[in-house]
C-alpha positions in Angstrom: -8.8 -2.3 -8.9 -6.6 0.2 -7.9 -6.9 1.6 -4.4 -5.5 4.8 -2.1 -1.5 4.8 -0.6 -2.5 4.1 2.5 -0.5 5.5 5.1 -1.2 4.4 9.2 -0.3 7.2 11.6 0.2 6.3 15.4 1.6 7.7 18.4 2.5 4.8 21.3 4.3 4.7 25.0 7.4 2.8 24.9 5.7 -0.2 26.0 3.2 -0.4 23.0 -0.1 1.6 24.4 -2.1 4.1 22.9 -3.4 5.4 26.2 -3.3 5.0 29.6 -7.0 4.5 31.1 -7.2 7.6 33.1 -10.2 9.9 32.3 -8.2 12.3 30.2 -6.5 11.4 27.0 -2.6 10.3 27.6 -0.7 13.2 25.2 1.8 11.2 23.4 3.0 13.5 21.0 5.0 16.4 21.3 4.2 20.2 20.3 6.8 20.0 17.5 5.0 16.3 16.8 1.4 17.8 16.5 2.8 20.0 14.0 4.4 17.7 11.9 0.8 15.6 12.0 -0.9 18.7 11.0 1.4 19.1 7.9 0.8 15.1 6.9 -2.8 15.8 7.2 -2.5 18.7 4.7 -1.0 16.8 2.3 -3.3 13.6 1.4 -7.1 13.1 0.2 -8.8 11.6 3.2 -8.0 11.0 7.0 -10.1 7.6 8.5 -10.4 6.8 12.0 -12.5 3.8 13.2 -15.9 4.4 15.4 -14.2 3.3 18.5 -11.6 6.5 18.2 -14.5 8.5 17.5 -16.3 6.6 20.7 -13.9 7.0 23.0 -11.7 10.8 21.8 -14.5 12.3 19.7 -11.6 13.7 17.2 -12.0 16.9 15.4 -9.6 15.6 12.6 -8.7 18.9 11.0 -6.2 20.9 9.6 -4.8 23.6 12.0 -2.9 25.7 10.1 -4.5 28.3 8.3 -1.7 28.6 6.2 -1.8 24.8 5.2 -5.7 25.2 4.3 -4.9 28.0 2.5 -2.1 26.5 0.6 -4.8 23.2 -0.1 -7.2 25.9 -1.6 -4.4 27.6 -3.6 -3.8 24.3 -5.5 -7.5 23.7 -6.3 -8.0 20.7 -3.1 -10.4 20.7 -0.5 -9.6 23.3 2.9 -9.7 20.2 4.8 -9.3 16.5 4.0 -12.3 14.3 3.5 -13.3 12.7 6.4 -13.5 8.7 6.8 -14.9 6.6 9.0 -15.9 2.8 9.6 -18.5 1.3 11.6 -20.2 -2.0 11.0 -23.4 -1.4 13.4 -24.0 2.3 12.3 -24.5 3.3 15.8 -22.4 6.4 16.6 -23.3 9.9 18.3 -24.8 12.0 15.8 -23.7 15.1 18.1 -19.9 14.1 18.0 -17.1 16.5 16.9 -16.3 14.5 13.9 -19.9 15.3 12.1 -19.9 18.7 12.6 -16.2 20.4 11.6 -14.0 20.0 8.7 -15.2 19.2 5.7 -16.8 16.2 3.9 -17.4 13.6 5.8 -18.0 9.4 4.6 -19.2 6.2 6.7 -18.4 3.3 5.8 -20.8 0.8 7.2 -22.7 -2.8 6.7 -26.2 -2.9 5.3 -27.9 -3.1 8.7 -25.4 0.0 10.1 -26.6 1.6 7.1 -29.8 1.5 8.1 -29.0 2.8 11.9 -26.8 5.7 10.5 -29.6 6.6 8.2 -32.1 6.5 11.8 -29.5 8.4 13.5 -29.2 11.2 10.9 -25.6 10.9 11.2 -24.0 14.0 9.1 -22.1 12.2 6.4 -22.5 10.5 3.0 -23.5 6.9 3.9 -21.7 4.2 1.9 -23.0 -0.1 2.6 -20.3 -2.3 1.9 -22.3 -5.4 2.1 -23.7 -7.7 4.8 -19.6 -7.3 6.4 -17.3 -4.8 6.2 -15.1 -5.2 3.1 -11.6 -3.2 3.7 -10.5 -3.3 -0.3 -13.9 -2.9 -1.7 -13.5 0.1 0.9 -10.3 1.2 -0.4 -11.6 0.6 -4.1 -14.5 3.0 -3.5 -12.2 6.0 -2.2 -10.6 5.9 -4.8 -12.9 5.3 -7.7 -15.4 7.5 -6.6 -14.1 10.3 -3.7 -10.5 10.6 -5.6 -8.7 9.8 -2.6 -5.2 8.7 -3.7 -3.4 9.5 -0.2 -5.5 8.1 2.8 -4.2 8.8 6.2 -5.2 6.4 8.9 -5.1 7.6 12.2 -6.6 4.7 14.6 -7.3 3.1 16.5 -5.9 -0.2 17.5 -8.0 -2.6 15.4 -8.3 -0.6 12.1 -4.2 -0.4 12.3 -4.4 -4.3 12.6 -6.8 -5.2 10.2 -5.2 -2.9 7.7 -1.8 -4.7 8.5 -2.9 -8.1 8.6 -4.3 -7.8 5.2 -1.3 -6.3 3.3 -3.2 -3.0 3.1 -0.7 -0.5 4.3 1.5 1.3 2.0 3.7 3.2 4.9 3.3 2.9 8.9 4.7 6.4 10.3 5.1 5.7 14.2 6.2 7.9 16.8 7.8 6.7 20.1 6.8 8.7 23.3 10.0 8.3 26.2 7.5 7.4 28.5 5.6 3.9 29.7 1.8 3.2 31.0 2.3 -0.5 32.1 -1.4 -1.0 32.4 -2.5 -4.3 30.7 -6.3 -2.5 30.8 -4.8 -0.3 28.6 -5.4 0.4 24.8 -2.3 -1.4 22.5 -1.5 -0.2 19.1 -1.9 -3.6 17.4 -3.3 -6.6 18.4 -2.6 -10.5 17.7 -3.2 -11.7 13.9 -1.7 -12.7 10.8 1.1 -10.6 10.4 3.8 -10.6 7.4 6.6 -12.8 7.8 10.1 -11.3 7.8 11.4 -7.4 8.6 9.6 -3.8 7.2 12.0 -1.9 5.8 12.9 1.0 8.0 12.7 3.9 5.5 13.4 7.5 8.1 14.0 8.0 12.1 14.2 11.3 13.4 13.2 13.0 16.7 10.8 15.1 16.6 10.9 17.0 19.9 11.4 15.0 22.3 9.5 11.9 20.6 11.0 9.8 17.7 9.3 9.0 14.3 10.4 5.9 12.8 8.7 5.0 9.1 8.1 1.7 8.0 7.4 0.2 4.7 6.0 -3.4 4.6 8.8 -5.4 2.3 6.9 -9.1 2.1 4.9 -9.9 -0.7 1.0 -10.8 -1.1 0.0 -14.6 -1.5 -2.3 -15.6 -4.6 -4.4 -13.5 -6.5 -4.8 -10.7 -4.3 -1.8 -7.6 -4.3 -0.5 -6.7 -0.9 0.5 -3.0 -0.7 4.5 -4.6 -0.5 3.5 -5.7 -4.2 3.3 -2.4 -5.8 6.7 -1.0 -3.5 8.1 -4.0 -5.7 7.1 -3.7 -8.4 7.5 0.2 -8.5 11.5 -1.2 -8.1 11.4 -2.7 -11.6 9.9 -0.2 -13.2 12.7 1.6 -11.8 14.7 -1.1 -13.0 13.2 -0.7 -16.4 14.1 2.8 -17.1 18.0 2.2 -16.4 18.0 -0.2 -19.3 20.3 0.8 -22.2 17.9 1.6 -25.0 16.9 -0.2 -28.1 15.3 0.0 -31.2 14.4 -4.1 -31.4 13.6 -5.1 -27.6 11.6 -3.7 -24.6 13.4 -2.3 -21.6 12.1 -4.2 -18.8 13.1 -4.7 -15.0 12.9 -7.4 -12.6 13.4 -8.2 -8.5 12.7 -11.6 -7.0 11.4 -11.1 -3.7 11.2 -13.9 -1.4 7.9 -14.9 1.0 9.2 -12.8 4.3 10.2 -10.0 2.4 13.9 -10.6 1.3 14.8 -9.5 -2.0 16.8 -12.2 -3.5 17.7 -10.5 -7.3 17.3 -8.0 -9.0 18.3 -7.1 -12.9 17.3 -5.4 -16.4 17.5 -5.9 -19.8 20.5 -5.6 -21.4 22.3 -5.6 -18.7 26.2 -6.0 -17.9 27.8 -6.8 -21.3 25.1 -9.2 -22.8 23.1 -7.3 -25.5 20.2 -9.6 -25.4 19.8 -10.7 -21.8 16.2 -10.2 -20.3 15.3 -8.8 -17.0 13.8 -12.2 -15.6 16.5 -13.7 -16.6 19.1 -11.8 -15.3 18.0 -11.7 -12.3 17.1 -15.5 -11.6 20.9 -16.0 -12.9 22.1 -14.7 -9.5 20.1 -16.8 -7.5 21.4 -20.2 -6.5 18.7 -22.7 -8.3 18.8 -24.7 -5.2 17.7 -22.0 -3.0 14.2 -23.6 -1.4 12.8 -20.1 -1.5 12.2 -19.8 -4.7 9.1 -22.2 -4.3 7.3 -19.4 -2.6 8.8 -16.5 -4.4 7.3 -13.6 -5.9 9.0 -12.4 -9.3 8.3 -9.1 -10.1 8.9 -7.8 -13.6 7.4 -4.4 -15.4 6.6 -6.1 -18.4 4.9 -9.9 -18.3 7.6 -12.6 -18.8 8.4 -13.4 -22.8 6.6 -16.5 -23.8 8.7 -17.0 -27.3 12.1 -15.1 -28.1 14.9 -15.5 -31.2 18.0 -14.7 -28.8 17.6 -18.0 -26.1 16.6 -21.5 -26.0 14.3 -20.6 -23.4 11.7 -17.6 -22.9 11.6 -15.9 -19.4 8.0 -17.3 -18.4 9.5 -21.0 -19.1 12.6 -19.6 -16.8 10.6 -18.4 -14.0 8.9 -21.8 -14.2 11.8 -24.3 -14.0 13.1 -21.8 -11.4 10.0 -22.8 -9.1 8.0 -19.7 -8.6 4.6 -20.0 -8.7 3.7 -16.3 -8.1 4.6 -13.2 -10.3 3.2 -10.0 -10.7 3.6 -7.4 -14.0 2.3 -3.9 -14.7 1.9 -4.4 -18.5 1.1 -7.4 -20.4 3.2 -7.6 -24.1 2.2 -6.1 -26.9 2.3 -7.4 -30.7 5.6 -5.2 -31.2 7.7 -7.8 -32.0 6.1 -11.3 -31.6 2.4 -11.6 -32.2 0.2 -13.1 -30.2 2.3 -12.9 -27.1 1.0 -14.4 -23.8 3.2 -14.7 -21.5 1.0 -14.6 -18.9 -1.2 -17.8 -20.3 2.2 -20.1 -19.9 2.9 -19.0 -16.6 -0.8 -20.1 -16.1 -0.8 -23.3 -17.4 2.4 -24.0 -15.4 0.8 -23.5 -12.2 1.6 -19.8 -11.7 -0.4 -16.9 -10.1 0.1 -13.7 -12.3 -0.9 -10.1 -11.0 -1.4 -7.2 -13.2 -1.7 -3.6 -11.3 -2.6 -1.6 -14.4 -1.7 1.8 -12.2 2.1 0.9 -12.9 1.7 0.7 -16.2 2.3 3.8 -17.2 6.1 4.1 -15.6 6.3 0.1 -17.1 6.0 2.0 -20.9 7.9 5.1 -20.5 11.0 3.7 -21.4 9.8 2.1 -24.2 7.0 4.7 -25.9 9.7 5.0 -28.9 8.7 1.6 -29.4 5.3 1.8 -29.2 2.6 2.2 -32.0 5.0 0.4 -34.5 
């Protein structure tokens, strides 16, 4: 199901930490830095912050500007964010900041915590997740049932981690501080776990003040069944892809990247592209990958519509192609219609090879533009 952009927001000393462990709260950001947080706050659905910020800074989590909340108002939102927060035991000050400014406010708890929140007459709506604490059916929930479509994650430590380590986050903005704490007591922005392999793509750096924001996109993609947010960066690419296709009256316009395990992308092409009328996406992009390449094994292809399962124009259709090519994984927005070969099922020979196949139904829509004149034939 489909689930928020996540974006995680931290500030950290040059050597990693969040704070020092003085009794006052290290300032990491600048003036001009606070500002620029105030604006990203304004713009998305929800902020979250775990219950150890809320433990240990009891956050207010609002937006400053009067002028921001009046511009939120102006376009029919919220004056403030909703308010997010997670807690497996339930057990959090029912007189802290958090409760009792801003707007809307949500926990998201276990079904014991739930019962402790519930004792503690904690201020917000109340949501179990379960016997544990379940960070997509979390996701899932903002979005299905607050409308929370931007979600703006600002700490701490283990909530940045956890949505890391499980291919959650859609953006990481950090910002450098020119200073150091070199106190191993000390908070750390994230700690050990399974971390993607390979580089995030750096997408801005810019000082602001005298700190530095660098944002980060994750690039690697997700393993199996379940999407990372790298997934839907990629496959947003060939729907991209798909719309620079030359039209045509008698085939789909389709794109396709082939990412490898750490993040790499490997290929990328579109149908019809270069000077062959009736070349396919898939296939024009495994073309320009050496067939020997061992990465292919543990690939992702991604490809706006699902991989052909018969055609007229080739010996072979693209699902067979992405089959003999290796890769075992492959992830589509839309899965064929009966346009021009009934029955299609694409996605059902990939299967019965051995492959994984993903659909994320929310790209869809950008996987059909280019093709609607084709549609409803």
């Amino acid at each position: 199901m489909p689930h928020p952009y996540v974006l995680l927001s931290a500030a950290v000393s040059l050597d990693g930490y969040l704070d020092d462990t003085g009794p006052e709260r290290l300032l990491l950001s600048s003036p001009d830095d606070f500002d620029r947080v105030d604006e990203v706050r304004a713009s998305v659905d929800a902020i979250l912050v775990g219950a150890g910020t809320i433990r240990a800074d009891n956050p207010r989590l609002l937006v400053n500007s009067p002028e921001r909340r009046a511009a939120r108002l102006a376009a029919g939102r919220a004056e403030y964010p909703l308010k997010v927060t997670v807690s497996g035991s339930g057990d959090l000050d029912p007189a802290a900041r958090f409760w009792h400014t801003g707007g809307e406010k949500v926990l998201y708890t276990t079904d014991r915590g739930a019962e402790r929140a519930h004792a503690l007459g904690l201020a917000a709506d109340v949501v179990p997740l379960g016997p544990e604490l379940d960070w997509r059916r979390l996701l899932e929930h903002l979005h299905a049932e607050r409308g929370v479509r931007r979600l703006m994650v600002e700490g701490g430590g283990t909530v940045h981690t956890q949505l890391l380590t499980e291919g959650l986050a859609d953006e990481l903005q950090l910002v450098l501080a020119p200073l150091f704490v070199g106190d191993p007591k000390a908070p750390r922005l994230f700690g050990p776990g399974s971390y993607q392999g390979g580089r995030l793509r750096t997408v801005e750096t810019r000082p602001v003040g005298d700190v530095v924001l660098i944002r980060y996109e994750p690039t690697a993609p997700g393993t199996g069944p379940l999407p990372s947010a790298a997934d839907h960066h990629w496959l947003a690419l060939a729907c991209e892809l798909a719309a620079a296709c030359p039209p045509s009256e008698t085939a789909f316009s389709v794109g396709a990247v082939v990412v490898a395990a750490d993040g790499t992308e490997l290929a990328r092409g579109h149908s019809r592209e270069g000077t062959d009328p009736v070349v396919h996406a898939e296939e024009a992009a495994l073309a320009k990958v050496d067939p020997t390449d061992p990465r292919l094994v543990t690939a992702t292809v991604y490809s706006s519509l699902e991989p052909c399962a018969r055609r007229a124009s080739r010996p072979a259709p693209c699902a067979r192609l992405v089959l003999d090519a290796g890769v075992r994984r492959v992830v589509t927005a839309w899965r064929e219609p009966d346009t021009f070969v009934a029955g299609a099922d694409g996605s059902g020979v990939l299967a019965a090879g051995g492959a994984t196949v993903v659909v994320l139904p929310e790209h869809e829509d950008r996987a059909k533009a280019p093709n609607s004149h084709l549609l409803g034939r």
